[in-house]
C-alpha positions in Angstrom: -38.0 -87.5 -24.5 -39.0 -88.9 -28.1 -38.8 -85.5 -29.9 -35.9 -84.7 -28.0 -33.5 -87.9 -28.6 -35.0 -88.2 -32.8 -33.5 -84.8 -32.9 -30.2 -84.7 -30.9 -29.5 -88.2 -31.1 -27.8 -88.4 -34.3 -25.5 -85.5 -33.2 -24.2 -87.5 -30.3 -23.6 -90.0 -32.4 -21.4 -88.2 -34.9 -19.4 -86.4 -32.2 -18.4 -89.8 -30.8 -17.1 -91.4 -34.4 -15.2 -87.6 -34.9 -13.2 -88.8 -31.9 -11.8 -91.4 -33.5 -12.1 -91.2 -37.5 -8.7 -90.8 -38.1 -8.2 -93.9 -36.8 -10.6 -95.8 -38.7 -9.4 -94.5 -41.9 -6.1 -95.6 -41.4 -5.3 -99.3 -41.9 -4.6 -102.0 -39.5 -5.3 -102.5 -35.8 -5.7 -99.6 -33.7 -3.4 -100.4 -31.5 0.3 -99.2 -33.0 1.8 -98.5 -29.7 5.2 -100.4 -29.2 4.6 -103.5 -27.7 5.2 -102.9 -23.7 7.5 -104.7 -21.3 7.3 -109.0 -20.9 4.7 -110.2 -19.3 2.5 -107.7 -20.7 0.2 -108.3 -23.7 -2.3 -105.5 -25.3 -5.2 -106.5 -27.0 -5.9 -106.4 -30.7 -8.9 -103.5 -31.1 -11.0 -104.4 -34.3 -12.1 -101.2 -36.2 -15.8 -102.5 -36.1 -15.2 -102.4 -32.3 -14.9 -98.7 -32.1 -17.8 -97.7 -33.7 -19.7 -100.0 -32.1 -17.9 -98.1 -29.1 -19.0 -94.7 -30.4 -23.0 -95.7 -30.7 -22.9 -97.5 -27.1 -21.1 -93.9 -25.7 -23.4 -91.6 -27.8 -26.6 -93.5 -26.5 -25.1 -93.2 -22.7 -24.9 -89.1 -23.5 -28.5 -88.6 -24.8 -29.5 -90.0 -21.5 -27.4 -87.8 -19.4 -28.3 -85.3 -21.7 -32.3 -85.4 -21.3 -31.3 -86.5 -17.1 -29.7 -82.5 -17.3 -32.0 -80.7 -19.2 -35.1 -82.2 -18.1 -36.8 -79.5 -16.0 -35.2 -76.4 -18.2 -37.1 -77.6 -21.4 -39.7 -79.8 -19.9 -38.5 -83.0 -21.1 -41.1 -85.8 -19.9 -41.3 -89.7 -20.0 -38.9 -91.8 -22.1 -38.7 -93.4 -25.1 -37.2 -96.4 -26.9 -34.5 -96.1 -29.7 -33.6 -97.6 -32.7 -30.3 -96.1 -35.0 -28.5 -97.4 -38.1 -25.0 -96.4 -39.3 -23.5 -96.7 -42.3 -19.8 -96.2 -42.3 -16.8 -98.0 -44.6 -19.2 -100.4 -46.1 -21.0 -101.6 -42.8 -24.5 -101.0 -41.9 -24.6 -101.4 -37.4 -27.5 -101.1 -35.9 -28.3 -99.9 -32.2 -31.2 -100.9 -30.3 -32.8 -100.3 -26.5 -35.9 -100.9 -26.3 -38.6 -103.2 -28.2 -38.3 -101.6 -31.9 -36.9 -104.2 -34.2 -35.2 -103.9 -37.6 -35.0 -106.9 -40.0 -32.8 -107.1 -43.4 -34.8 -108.3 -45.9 -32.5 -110.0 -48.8 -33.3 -111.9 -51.1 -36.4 -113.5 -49.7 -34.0 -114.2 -46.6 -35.5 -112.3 -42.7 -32.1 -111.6 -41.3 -33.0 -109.9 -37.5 -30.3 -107.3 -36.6 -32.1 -106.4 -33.2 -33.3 -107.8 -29.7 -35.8 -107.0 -27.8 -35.1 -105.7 -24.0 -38.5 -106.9 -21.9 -39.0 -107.9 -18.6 -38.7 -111.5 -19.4 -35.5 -111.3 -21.7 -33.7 -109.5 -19.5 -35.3 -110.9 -15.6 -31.9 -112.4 -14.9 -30.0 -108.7 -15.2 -33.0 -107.2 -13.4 -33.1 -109.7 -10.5 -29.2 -109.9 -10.2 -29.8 -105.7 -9.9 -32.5 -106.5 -7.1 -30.7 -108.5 -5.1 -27.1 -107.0 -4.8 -29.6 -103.1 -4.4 -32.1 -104.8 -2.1 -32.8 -101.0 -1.7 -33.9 -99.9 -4.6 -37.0 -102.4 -4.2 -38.7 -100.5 -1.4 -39.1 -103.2 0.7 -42.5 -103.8 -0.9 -41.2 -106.0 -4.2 -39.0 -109.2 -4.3 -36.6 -109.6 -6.8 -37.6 -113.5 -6.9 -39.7 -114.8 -9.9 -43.0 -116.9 -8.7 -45.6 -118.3 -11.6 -48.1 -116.0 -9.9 -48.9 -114.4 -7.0 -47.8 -116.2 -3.3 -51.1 -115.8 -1.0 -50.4 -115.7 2.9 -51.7 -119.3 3.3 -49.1 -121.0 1.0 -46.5 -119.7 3.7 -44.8 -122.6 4.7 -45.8 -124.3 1.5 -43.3 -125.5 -1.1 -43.4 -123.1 -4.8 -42.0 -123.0 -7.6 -39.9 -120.1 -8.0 -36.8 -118.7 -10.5 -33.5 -116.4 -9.3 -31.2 -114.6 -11.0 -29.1 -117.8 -11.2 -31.5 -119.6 -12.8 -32.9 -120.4 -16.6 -34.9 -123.1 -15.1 -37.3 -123.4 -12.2 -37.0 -125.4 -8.7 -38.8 -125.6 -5.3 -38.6 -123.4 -2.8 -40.6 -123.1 1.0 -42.7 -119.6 0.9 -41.5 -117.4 3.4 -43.3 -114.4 4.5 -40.6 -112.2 2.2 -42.3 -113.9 -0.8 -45.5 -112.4 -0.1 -43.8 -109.2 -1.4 -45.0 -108.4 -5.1 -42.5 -109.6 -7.9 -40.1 -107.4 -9.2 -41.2 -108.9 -12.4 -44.6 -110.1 -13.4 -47.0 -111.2 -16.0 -45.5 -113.0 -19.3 -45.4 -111.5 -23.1 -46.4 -108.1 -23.6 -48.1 -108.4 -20.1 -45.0 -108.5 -18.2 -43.9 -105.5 -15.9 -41.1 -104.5 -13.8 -42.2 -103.0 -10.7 -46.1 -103.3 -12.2 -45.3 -100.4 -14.3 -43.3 -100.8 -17.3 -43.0 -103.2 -20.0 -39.6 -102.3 -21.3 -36.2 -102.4 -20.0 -33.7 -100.5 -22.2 -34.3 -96.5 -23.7 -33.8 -93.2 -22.6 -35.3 -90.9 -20.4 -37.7 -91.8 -17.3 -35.7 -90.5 -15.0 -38.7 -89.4 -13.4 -41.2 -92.4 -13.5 -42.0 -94.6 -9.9 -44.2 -96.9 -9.3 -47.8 -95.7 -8.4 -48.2 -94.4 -5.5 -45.3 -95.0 -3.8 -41.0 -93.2 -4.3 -39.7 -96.0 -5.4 -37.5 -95.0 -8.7 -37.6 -97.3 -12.0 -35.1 -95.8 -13.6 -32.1 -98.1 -11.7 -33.6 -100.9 -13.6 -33.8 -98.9 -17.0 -30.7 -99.2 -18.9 -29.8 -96.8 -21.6 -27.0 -99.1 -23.3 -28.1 -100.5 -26.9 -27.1 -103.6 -28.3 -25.2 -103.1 -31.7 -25.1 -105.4 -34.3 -23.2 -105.4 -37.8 -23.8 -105.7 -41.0 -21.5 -106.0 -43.6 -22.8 -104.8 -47.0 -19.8 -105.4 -49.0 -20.0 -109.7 -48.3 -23.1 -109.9 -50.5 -24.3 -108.0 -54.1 -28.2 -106.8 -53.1 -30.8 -106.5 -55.0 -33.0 -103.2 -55.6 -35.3 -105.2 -53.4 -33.4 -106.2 -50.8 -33.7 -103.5 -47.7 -33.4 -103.0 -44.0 -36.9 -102.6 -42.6 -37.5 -100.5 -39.1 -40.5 -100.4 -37.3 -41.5 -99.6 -33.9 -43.5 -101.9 -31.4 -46.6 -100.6 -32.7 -46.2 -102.5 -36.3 -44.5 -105.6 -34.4 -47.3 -106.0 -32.2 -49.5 -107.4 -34.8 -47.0 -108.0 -37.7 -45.1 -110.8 -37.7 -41.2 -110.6 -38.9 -42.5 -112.8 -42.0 -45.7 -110.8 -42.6 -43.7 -108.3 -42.8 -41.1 -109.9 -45.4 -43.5 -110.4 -47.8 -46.1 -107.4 -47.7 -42.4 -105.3 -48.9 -41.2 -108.0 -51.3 -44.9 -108.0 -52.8 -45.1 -104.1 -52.4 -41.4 -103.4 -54.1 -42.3 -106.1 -56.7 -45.1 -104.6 -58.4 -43.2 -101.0 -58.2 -41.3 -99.5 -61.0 -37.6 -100.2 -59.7 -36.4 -96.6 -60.8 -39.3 -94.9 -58.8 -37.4 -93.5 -55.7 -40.6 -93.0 -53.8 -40.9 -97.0 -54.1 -39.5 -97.7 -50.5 -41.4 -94.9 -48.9 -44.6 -96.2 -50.2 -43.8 -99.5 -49.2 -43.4 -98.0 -45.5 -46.5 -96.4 -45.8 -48.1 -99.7 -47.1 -46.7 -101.3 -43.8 -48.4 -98.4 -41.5 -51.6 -98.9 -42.9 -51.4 -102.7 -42.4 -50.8 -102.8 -39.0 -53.1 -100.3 -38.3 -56.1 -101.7 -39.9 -59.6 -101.1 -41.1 -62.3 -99.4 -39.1 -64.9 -101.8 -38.6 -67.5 -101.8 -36.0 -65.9 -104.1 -33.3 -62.6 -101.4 -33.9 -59.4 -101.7 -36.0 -58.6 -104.4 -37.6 -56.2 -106.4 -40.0 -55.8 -109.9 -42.1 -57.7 -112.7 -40.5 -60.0 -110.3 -37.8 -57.1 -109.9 -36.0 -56.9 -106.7 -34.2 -55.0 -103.5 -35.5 -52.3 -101.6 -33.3 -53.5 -99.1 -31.2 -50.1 -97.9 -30.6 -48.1 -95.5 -32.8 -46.3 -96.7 -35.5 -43.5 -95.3 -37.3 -41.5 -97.7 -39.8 -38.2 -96.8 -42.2 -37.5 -98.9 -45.1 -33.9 -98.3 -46.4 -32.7 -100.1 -49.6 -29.7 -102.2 -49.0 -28.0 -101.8 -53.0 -26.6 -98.3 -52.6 -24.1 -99.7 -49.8 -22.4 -101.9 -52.5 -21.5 -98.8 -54.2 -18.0 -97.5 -53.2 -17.8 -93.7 -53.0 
């Protein structure tokens, strides 16, 4: 599913901001229309709306897309996703899953993405659980316990958390409790249906849980979260840049580790070498992953390197104060 959306992606994207170009380049709101009859009002459509539009649509396509041709090209698993567009002096960035992007300018971490886990998104995830009580199997509940009820705490009071809740309040074990959690574990430990650890990408149309037909996917949404940057508010720097990384360098880099191993990097680079940002990428990758010693990776302070595949993009930020 990786090799297939890194590829096909970006052409679903562009199809969906052809659709509506014309009206992007053309001043104003886009709605023109007449104003209809009393009583009626239309809203006011921001520009920055539809392409945020367009990069929410083109993510819903690249799932359908891998859902279709799935068994034809032997498309497996899933994958998170992490896109930046540039378009009339705005950087927006689409996220589903647990990569991350960060502006770095001028010595400022600016985040321009969210995380979708089992814990930031429970509420969604229980609310989903409740209203489907289907889709659980009968062998998960959709409440939230702080571990695992035991058949003699029935009839005992526990604290537990809904989908209507932030916090957490008592409630009398029932033998539904016993049921495993729709979510469990906490940090990087938490799982939905004790099998995945992330709740937004494309693909696993496939996956269940072990040993059992009970479908993930339901609870696996393909919709990014888009946020904007606008280039043209500020003048950047030749170091200032947009940094993204999958989990695999966020695991064990911090968003201000991060900051500074590229401001040192870009620092002590010749600012006309083009190559300057890749190597700084490159520095990243080798940070996170480490120095073979004999207890295993590891980084800064004995800390343990990332096991997990890393792929970072750093993407100077100057270029977009530069009008065509």
């Amino acid at each position: 599913a990786a090799v297939v959306a890194s590829r096909l992606l970006q052409h679903h994207i562009a199809c969906q901001l052809q659709a509506v170009i014309e009206i992007l380049r053309a001043p104003g709101s886009p709605c023109n229309t007449p104003p209809p009859p009393r009583f009626f009002t239309e809203k006011k459509i921001q520009h920055e709306s539809l392409v945020i539009g367009a990069i929410e649509n083109a993510f819903k396509e690249m799932d359908a897309q891998i859902e279709r041709e799935k068994q034809v090209y032997n498309i497996t698993g899933g994958c998170t996703a992490l896109t930046v567009v540039y378009l009339l002096g705005k950087l927006y960035v689409g996220n589903a899953g647990d990569s991350r992007a960060i502006i770095i300018r001028n010595n400022e971490i600016i985040p321009m993405s969210t995380e979708f886990t089992p814990e930031s998104e429970r509420q969604r995830l229980q609310f989903l659980g409740f209203m489907q009580p289907h889709l659980l199997g009968n062998e998960f509940t959709h409440l939230e316990f702080p571990r695992r009820v035991q058949r003699k705490e029935v009839g005992k009071r526990m604290l537990y958390r809904d989908f209507t809740m932030s916090g957490w309040a008592y409630k009398t074990i029932e033998d539904e409790d016993l049921k495993f959690p729709l979510i469990y574990g906490e940090g990087k430990k938490a799982r939905v249906l004790a099998t995945i650890g992330v709740t937004r990408g494309l693909g696993d149309h496939d996956l269940k849980v072990h040993d059992s037909n009970i479908y993930i996917k339901p609870f696996l949404s393909c919709c990014p979260e888009v946020k904007v940057y606008n280039l043209m508010q500020y003048e950047h720097g030749a170091d200032d840049v947009l940094v993204m990384g999958t989990d695999g360098l966020w695991d064990v880099l911090s968003n201000q580790e991060v900051a500074e191993a590229v401001t040192t990097f870009l620092a002590n680079c010749d600012p006309d070498d083009l190559h300057r940002y890749t190597m700084a990428a490159q520095d990243l990758v080798m940070r996170a992953r480490g120095v073979l010693r004999d207890r295993g990776w590891r980084i800064t302070n004995e800390r343990l390197g990332s096991g997990d595949d890393i792929s970072v993009f750093i993407i100077p930020l100057m270029y977009g104060n530069r009008q065509p």
